[in-house]
N, C-alpha and C positions, 0 to 999 in steps of 0.2 A: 526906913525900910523901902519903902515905896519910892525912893530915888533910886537905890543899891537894886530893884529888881528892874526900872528901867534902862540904867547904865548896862544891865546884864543882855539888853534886847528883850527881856521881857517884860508884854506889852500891860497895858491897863487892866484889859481886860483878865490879863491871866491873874495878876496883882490881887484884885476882887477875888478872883477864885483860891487863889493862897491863902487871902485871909478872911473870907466868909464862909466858903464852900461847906454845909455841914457837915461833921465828921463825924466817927461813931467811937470813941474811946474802948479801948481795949488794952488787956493785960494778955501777958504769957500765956501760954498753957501751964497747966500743973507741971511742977517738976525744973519750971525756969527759973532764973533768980533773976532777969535780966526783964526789964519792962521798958517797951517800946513806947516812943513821944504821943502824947497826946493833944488836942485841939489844935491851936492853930501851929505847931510843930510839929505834925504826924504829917505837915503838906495837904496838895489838896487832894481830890478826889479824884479816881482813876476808876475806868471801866474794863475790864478785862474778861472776853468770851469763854467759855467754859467747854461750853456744848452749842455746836451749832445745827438749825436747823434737824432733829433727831426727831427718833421716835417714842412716844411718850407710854408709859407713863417712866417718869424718873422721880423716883424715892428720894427724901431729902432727911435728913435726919438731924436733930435743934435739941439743945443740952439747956431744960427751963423753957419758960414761955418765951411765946412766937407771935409776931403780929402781921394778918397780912393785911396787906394795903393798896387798893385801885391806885395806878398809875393813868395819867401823870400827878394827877392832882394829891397822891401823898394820903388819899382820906383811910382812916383806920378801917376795913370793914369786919374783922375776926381778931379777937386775941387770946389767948390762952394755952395751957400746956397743954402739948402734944409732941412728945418725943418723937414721932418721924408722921412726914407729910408723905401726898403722892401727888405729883402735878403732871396736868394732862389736857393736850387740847383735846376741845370741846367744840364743836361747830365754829364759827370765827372767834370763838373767847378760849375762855379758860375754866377745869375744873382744881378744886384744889381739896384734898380730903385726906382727914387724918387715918390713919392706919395700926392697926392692931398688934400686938405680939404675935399673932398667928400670919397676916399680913393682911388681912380681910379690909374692907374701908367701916371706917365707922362713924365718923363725921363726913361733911363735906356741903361743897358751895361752888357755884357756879360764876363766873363772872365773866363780861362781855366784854373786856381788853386787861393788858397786860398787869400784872401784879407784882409786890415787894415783898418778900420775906425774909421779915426782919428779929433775929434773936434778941429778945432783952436784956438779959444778963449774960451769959455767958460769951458772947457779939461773936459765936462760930456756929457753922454749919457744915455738913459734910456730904459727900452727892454718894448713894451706895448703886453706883451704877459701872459697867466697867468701864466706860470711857467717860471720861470727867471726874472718876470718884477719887476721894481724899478729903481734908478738913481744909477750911476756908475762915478765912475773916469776914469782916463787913458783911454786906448785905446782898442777898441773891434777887436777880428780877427776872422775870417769866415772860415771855414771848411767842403767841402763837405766828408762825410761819405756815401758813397753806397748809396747815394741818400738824405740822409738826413744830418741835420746841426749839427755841435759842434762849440760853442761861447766860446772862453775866452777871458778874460779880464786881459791886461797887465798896471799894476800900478806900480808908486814907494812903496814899501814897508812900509814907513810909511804911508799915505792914504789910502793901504788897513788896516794896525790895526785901522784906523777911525771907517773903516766899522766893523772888529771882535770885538772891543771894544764897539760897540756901537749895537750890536747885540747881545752876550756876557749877556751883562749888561746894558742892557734895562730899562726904568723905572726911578721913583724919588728916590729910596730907594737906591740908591748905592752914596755913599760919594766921592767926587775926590779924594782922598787919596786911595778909593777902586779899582776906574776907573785907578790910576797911578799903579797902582801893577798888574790890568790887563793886561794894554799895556805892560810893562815890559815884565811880563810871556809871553805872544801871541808872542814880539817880539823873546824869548830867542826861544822855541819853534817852529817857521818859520824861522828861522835862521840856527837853527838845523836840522831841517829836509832839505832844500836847502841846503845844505853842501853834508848832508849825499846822496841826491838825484844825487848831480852832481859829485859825487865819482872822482872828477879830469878830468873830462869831460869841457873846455873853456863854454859851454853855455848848455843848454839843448832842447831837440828838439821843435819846434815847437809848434809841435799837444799836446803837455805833456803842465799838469797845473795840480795844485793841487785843487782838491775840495773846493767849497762852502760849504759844510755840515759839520756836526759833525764829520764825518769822518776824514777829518783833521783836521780846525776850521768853527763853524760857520760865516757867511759873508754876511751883508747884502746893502754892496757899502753904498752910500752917502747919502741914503734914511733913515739909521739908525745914522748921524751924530748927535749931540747935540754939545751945546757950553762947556759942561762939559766933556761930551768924546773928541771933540777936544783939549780942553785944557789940557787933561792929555798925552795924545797921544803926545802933544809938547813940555811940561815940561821935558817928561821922553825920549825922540827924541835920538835913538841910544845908551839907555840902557839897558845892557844882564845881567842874571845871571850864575854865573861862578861856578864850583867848580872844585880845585887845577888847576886854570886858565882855564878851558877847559868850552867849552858849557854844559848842558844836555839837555833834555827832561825836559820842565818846564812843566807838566800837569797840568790843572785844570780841576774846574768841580763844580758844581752848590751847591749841599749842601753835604756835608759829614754823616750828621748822627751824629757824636757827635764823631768823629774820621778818621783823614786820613787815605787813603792806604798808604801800603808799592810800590813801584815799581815794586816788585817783579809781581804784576800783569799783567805786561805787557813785563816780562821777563827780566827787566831794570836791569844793574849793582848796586850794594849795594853801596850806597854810601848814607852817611846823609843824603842830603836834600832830601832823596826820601822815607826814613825809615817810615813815616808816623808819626803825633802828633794827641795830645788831640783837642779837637775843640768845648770847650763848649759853644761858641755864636753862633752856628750855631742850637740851640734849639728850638731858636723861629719858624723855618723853619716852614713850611708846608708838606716840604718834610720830616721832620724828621720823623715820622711812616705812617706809608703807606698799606695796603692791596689791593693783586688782586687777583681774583678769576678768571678763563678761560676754558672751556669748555677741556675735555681731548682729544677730535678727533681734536680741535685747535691747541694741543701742538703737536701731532703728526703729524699733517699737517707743523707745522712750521718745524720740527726737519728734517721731511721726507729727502732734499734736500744735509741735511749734510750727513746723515746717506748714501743714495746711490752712493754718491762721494765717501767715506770708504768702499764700498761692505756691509754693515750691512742691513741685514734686520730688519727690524722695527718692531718689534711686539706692541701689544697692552702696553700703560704704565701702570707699574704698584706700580712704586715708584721712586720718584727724591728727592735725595740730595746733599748740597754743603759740600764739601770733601776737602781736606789738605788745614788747615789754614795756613796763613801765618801772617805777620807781625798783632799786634792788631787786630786779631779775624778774618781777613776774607780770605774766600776762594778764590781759585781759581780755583775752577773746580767743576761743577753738575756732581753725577753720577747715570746713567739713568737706571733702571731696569727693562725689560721689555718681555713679554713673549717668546722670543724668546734669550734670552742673556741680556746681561746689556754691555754698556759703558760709557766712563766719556768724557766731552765735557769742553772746559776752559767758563768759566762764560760770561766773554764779548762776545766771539761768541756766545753764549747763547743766552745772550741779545738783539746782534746784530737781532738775528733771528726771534727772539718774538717780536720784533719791528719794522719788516721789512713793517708791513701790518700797525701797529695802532703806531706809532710812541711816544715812551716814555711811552709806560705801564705799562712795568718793569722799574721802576724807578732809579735801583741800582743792582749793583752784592751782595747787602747785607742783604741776606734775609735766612729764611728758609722756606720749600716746604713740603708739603704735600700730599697727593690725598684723596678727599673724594669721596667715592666711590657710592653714592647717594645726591645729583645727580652726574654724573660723571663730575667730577673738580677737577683742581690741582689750591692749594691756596699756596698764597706765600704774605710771611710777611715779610716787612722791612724796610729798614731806609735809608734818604740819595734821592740824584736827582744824576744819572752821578757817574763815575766809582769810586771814591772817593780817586785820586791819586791827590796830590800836593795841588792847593791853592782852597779854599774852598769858593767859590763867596758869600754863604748868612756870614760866620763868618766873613770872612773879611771885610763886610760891616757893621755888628755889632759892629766890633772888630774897625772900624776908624769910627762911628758912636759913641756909648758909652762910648770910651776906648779913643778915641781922639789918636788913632794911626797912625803912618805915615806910607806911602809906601812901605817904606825899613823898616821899624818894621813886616809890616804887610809880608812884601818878607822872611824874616829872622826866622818870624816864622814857617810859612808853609815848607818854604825849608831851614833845619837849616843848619848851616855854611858854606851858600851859600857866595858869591860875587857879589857886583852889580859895574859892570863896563862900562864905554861911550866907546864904541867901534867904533863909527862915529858922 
């Protein structure tokens, strides 16, 4: 095992963490018939932010006894049933207190750094707050930040692709064969980046977790399980894509348009599987042509924040387009012209920017721009949901829908002369 994960590029230390890192075993929820890998097959452990930096208190809610426990040192200091907690900074610590059916506190304990709350039997919890709330696996940790809270959520690695799988690719319209080449990709991709994260570092700190969001992957815990997302998630239980042995960057992304990106969009290494293909089942899409139209003192409002970080004063816009094509037609960079100067911005931070406020408007880096000057709007036409690098979620679903293709068909075409190998 331990030659097969360094052959992969992955190093020693991650190795140890494969196969020591404790885990927390767990089963389905009621109602599944499908039970996710356990101990050193569930992978290793993953930290993922929940709630950052917020205002407290945030209600936590535990099915059976609860144990909390001083960090870092792991020591038990509370165990027992209490069907929902309420955690709350406290001066530079933490309070933590059980809560009543009316809501009132009726236990509670004080502690002077960060704490673990850990379910004993049932290994979920769920946040009843509106931002962050849903059911969780693993284990939640508490973080005072200058008065306010940051949650993460520590799980085996494969229970959270439960959750990015089943979040991911939501809905009846995705085939298990679609759902197993997701898991795949999410795994090869979290794999990759916790590599690259712990750069030779035995563990990584604490208060560090990778996002819930798009920004690394979407995650929605145990709330977004199905028997079909589980089930593919176990079929494919410590399956990577490789190429010349080594990990990459498996991207996906929601509909392509009728063509993947190259890598190059995200400053990736040229290698096959990244080069970008055809993708004509992805036609039926919704996403596939698209228009938006946005007020022009909007786009300059969005832009503002970048432009002042660079010293650029922002003048009134006066023309936006996308500029050096790369692989199969698409750009990677808007360039801004605008009464006081012009400069060019890479497309995803673009994105990133224009999305900040209405989330998903810009639907794709593949578009062209305009400004119509009455009324004053920049319109923008294109194709595609999501940056349109790697496996393409509505073709692939077409494509093991219609086409009756497998996993590893569906893996092989998106990323050509990839490798699919069981790495645990």
């Amino acid at each position: 095992m331990k030659s097969v994960l360094l052959k992969l590029g992955i190093s020693h230390y991650l190795f140890w963490a494969l196969a020591f890192t404790p885990l927390l075993f767990c089963s389905c929820r009621p109602g599944s018939s499908i039970d996710l890998p356990s101990g050193r097959g569930a992978g290793p452990a993953i930290r993922i932010l929940l709630l950052a930096e917020v205002d407290g208190p945030v209600a936590v809610a535990v099915e059976g006894p609860v144990a909390v426990s001083t960090l870092p040192d792991g020591a038990v200091a509370w165990k027992g049933s209490q069907p929902r907690l309420a955690v709350q900074a406290e001066g530079a610590g933490l309070s933590v207190a059980g809560l009543s059916v009316a809501g009132r506190s009726v236990t509670g304990r004080s502690f002077a750094g960060p704490v673990r709350l850990t379910p004993l039997e049932s290994r979920r919890f769920s946040l009843s707050r509106q931002q962050g709330e849903g059911a969780y696996r693993g284990v939640l940790d508490v973080f005072n930040h200058g008065g306010k809270l940051r949650l993460i959520n520590q799980l085996p690695l494969e229970e959270y692709l439960a959750g990015v799988v089943g979040k991911e690719m939501s809905g009846s319209r995705f085939p298990l064969e679609a759902l197993k080449a997701q898991a795949v990709a999410a795994r090869t991709f979290t794999l990759y980046r916790l590599r690259a994260a712990m750069q030779g570092a035995a563990s990584l700190p604490l208060e560090s977790a990778f996002p819930a969001t798009s920004e690394f992957q979407s995650y929605g815990g145990a709330a977004c399980e199905t028997v079909p997302v589980l089930q593919a998630v176990r079929e494919t239980a410590g399956q990577v894509l490789t190429w010349e042995g080594k990990l990459f960057q498996a991207y996906y992304h929601a509909s392509c348009g009728g063509s993947t990106a190259s890598g190059a969009l995200f400053n990736e290494k040229d290698i096959p599987p990244l080069h970008g293909v055809p993708c004509a089942r992805c036609q039926a899409s919704p996403e596939r042509r698209w228009e938006l139209k946005i007020p022009l003192a909007e786009l300059e409002r969005a832009l503002a924040p970048w432009a002042r970080e660079r010293g650029v004063k922002l003048g009134k816009i006066q023309e936006v387009q996308p500029v050096e094509n790369g692989a199969r037609g698409r750009s990677r960079y808007l360039r801004v012209v605008h009464a006081a100067g012009r400069f060019e911005i890479r497309l995803d931070r673009f994105r990133q920017l224009l999305n900040a406020e209405a989330p998903n408007r810009l639907r794709s880096c593949a578009f062209t721009a305009s400004i119509l000057p009455e009324p004053a709007l920049a319109m923008f036409q294109g194709s595609g949901f999501g940056h349109g690098v790697g496996l393409c979620q509505s073709g692939a679903a077409a494509m093991a829908a219609g086409d009756r293709r497998s996993f590893g068909e569906l893996l092989t075409h998106y990323y050509p002369e990839c490798g699919i190998l069981k790495v645990y």
